[in-house]
N, C-alpha and C positions, 0 to 999 in steps of 0.2 A: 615290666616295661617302664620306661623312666618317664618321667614328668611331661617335658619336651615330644616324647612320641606320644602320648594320652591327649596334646594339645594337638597334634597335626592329626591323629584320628578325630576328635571329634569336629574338629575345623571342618573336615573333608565330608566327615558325615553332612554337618549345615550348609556347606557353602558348594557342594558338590556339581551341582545342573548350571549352576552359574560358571562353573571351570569346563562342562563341558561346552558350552557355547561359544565363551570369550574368544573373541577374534584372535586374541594373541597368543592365545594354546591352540584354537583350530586351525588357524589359516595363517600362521605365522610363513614368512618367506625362509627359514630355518629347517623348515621339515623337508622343503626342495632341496637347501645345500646337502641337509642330514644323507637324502637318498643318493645325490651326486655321488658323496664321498663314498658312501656303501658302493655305487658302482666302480668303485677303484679297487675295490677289493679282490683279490683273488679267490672264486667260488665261496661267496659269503652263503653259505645255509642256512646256518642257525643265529638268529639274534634273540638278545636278552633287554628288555626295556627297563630299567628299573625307576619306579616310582611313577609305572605307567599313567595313573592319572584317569582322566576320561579315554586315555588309548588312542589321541589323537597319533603322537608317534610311534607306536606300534600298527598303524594302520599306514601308515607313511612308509616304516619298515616293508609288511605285507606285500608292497607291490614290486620289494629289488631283491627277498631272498625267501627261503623255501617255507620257515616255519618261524614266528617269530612266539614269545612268551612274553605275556607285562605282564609285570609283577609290581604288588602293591602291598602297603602295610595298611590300607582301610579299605574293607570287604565293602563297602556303599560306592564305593571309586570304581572298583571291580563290576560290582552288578551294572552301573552305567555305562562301564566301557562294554560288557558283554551284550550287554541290549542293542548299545549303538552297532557293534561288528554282525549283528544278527542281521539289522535291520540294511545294511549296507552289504550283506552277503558276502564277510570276510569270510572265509573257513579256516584257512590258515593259521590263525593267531589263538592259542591256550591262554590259560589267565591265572596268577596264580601269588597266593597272600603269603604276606610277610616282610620282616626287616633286611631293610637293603646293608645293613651291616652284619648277617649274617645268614647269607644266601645259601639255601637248602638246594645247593649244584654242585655235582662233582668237578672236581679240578679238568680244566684246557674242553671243556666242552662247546662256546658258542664260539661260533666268528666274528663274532661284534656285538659289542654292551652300547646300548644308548641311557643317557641320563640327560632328559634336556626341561629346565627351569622346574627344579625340584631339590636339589642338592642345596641352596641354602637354607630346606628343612632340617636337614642331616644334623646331630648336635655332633657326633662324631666322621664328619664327614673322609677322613684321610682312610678309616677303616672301611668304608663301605668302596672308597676310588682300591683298595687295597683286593677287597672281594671280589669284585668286578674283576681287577687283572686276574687273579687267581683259576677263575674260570673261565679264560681268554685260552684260547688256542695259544701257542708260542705264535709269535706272528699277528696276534690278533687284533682291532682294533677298538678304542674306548672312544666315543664321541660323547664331550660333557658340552652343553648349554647351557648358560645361566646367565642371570645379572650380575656385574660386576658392580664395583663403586668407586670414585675418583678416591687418592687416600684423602685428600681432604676433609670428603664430605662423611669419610668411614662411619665414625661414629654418631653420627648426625641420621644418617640415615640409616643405619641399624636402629638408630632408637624410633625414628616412624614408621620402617615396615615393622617391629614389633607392634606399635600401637595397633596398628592397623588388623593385624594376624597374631595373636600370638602364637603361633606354630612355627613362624619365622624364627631359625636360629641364628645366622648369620650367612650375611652377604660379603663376599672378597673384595678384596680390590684383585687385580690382573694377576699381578704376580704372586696374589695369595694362593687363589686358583692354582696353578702351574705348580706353584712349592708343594700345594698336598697332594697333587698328582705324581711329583717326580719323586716324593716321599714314600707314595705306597708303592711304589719300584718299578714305576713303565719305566720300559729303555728311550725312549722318546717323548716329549711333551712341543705341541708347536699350538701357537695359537691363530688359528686358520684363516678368524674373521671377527671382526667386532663392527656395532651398529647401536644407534640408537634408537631407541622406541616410546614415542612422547605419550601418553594417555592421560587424559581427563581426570582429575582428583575426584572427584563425585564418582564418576563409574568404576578407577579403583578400588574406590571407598565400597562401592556397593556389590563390586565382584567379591568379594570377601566379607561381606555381612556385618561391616564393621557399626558398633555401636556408634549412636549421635557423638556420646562423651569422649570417648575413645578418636574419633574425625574429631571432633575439635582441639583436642588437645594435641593430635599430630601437627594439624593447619596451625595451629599455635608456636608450636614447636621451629615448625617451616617460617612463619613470620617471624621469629624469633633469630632466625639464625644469621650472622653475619652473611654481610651483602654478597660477596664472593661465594660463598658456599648456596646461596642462593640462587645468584648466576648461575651454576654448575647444574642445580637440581631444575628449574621450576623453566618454565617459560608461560609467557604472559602475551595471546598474541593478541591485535586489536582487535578484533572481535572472537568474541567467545570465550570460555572457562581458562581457567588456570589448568598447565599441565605438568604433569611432573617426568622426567627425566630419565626413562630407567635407560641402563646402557646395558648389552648383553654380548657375549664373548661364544665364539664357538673353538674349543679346544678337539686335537686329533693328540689321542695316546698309543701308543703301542707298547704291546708285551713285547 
């Protein structure tokens, strides 16, 4: 296993209980759209989550199609999601480890892959959007979630979510997204929805277990950076914390 995945394992192991609570993986307004679009689907059965996580989306799946599977590359992510689907009396949903760039599934078997704010772990992400069609039904659909980034602020803010996480490989801009999608060979790539989502620096910081040194030197980074790119990332409102800017894109692929 390469460097990059040993970082987002043990990230997942430390910071784990904290990703299952966070408002913005549990109760994001994206796992409504997610199940929308699943209900356009014709006779969706099987879904596949990858980089399930705490299995917030795969519980979100649960309620629009027959049997769903989240799949994960850290077995501590898995026992959390398991407990939680226990405790909330999923039945529905299997659980099951391993690299999203080399999916242990026969070819055209789900109706629908979800990958949503996980893929900028991916160090090879075009391979794993490539896995994913592979195991699409003909017809079938890929719903990706993630943070995008203005190009601007690209490498500006690739280098503070690394501080912050190092299991962060990189984050797109828009049409970065969509290029490595239409590159692992969906016949279709639309991008359905984009929105912003402002969260607090400090609970960032502290969703991800980020060292003092490691915060400060991001916030440094952030102060550092020309005004305009500033603008783009932070907002400042009159009362309360500084916030930072994430913007997040919902892509529909088809096989």
């Amino acid at each position: 296993m390469d460097n990059t995945k040993e970082k987002v394992k043990k990230q997942f192991e430390h910071a784990g209980r904290n990703y299952r609570d966070s408002a913005i993986h549990a109760k994001g307004r994206d796992l409504e759209w997610i199940a929308e679009e699943i209900g356009r689907c014709p006779s969706p059965l099987l879904a596949l989550d990858i980089a399930t996580g705490a299995g917030h989306t795969a519980f979100a799946l649960s309620r629009c199609v027959r049997r769903v599977v989240g799949y994960d590359l850290t077995p501590e992510m898995l026992r959390i999601a398991a407990k939680e689907a226990e405790q909330r009396g999923i039945d529905n949903v299997t659980w099951a480890e391993g690299d999203a760039e080399r999916l242990p599934f026969p070819d055209r078997l789900f109706d629908v892959v979800t990958c949503r704010i996980a893929a900028h772990h991916f160090p090879r992400a075009e391979r794993a959007f490539a896995e994913a069609r592979r195991v699409l039904v003909p017809g079938g659909r890929m719903i990706l979630v993630d943070n995008y980034v203005p190009e601007e602020a690209d490498e500006l803010l690739n280098r503070v979510e690394t501080l912050r996480d190092p299991s962060h490989f990189r984050v797109r801009t828009l049409s970065g997204w969509t290029r490595l999608l239409r590159n692992a060979g969906f016949s279709t790539v639309t991008v359905l929805r984009k929105w912003e989502t402002p969260v607090v620096l400090e609970e960032w910081f502290q969703r991800a277990k980020t060292p003092a040194h490691r915060q400060e030197e991001a916030l440094r980074t952030l102060r550092e950076a020309p005004q305009p790119t500033r603008e783009l990332l932070l907002l400042h409102p009159p009362a309360g914390p500084a916030q930072l800017i994430l913007r997040k894109g919902m892509w529909i692929a088809v096989r």
